[in-house]
C-alpha positions, 0 to 999 in steps of 0.5 A: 552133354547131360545124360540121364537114366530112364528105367522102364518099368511095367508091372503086368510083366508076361512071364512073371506078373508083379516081379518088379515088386518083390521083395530083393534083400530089403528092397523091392526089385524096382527099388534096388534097380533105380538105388544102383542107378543112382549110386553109380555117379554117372547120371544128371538124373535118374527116373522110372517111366511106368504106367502103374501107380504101384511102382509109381508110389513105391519110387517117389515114396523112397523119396525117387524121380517117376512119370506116369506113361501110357501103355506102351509095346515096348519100353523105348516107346514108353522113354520116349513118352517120358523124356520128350519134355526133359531137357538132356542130350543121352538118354540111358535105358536100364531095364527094371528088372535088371538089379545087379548092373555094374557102372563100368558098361554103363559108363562105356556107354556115355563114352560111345557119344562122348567120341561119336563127334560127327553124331552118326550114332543113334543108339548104342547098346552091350554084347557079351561072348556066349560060349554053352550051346544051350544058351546060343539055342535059347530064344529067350537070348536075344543074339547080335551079329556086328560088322567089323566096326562093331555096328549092328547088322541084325538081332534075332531069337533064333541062332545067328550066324548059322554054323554051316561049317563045324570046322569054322570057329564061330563067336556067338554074342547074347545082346545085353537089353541097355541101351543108351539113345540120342534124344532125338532118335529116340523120339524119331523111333517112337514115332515109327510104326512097327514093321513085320520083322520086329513084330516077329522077332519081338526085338524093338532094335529091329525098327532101328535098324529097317529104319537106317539108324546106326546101333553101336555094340560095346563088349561087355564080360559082366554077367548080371541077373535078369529076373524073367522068373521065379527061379531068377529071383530066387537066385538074385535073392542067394546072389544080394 
C-alpha cells in the first residue's frame, strides 16, 4: 500500500491573506508544515498542491516536492487535480496551515485502510472531545456526530446534537480537518458537483456523505494550532 502525503496550500486565504508565508521560528508557515510532514517517517512522498507560484517556489527552493493546481473550492478538489497521475493507493491530506500536527493521528490514520481489508471506507478523518461551551457554539469549529461505529453521519457549524434535555450527558466533538482518502474516491468526489448542504455549510465531507461514501472518524486528544488569524500565529510563534 503506498501512501502519500498531499498538503493544500492557497495563498489568498480569506480570513488571513498570506499566512502560509509568515515567517514561523526560521521557517515560513508552509515550509514548517511540509518539514514536519516529512519527519514523521510515515510517507513514500510528500507534497504541496497550490496554485501560487510563491509557495510553489518557496517549497521547491528548500529542495521539496509541489504541483502547481488550478483554483479550486476546496482543497480536496485541489488533491485530487494533484494525484490523478501519481501512482499510490492513500492519500493523506494535511492542512498547510496546521504546523504542529503529531505523527501518532496521522499514523491511526493509514491504520484505518491498512484493517479496512473489504475496502468499504472511502475517506477517514480525526475527532476530538470538545468540553467549553464557547468552543461548541463557535461556527468556526466544524462538529461530527458518528454513529455507534464511529462512522460519520452528519458534520455542521452549527451545534449538533442539540441538547434538548439539560440532564442528559451529551459528548460533543470538534472535526479535526485531515483527512486520509482511497485514491480513487477522491477522484470519484472531484468529479461530483456540489450540493446545497455542503455549499451552506462550507463543509467539502458533506458531498461524501450525500454521495453514500463512508468516512471513518478516529479520536484523537492532540490539540494543535490552526493558524486561521493574526492572533493563531502569534500563538504558534510563543508555542515553536
Amino acid at each position: 500500500m503506498k501512501v502519500i502525503a498531499v498538503i493544500p496550500a492557497r495563498y489568498n486565504s480569506t480570513r488571513f491573506p498570506g499566512k502560509l508565508m509568515e515567517v514561523l521560528g526560521n521557517k515560513t508557515v508552509i515550509s514548517t508544515t511540509y518539514q514536519n510532514v516529512v519527519e514523521t517517517g510515515l510517507f513514500d512522498e510528500v507534497f504541496v498542491a497550490t496554485d501560487s507560484e510563491i509557495i510553489f517556489d518557496e517549497i521547491s527552493k528548500n529542495g521539496g516536492k509541489a504541483v502547481m493546481t488550478g483554483q479550486h473550492e476546496t482543497g480536496s478538489d485541489r488533491i485530487a487535480e494533484a494525484v490523478k497521475d501519481i501512482d499510490c493507493d492513500i492519500v493523506i491530506n494535511v492542512q498547510g496551515d496546521e504546523p504542529f500536527l503529531k505523527k501518532e493521528p496521522l499514523r491511526q490514520l493509514i491504520e484505518v485502510f491498512s484493517e479496512d481489508h473489504a475496502q468499504q471506507i472511502s475517506l477517514a478523518s480525526l475527532k476530538i472531545k470538545l468540553n467549553d461551551l464557547a468552543e461548541i457554539q463557535n461556527p468556526n469549529n466544524v462538529k461530527v456526530i458518528t454513529d455507534k461505529s464511529g462512522f460519520a453521519l452528519y458534520f455542521s457549524r452549527s451545534v449538533i446534537p442539540f441538547h434538548r434535555d439539560l440532564a442528559d450527558d451529551v459528548q460533543y466533538y470538534k472535526h479535526v480537518g485531515v483527512y486520509a482518502f482511497r485514491k480513487e474516491a477522491l477522484l470519484r468526489f472531484a468529479s461530483m458537483e456540489m450540493s446545497p448542504l455542503e455549499i451552506s455549510e462550507r463543509i467539502e465531507c458533506i458531498r461524501y456523505l450525500e454521495n453514500g461514501m463512508k468516512i471513518k472518524l478516529v479520536e484523537t486528544d492532540f490539540v494543535g494550532v490552526g493558524i486561521d488569524t493574526p492572533e493563531d500565529l502569534e500563538r504558534a510563534k510563543r508555542l515553536i
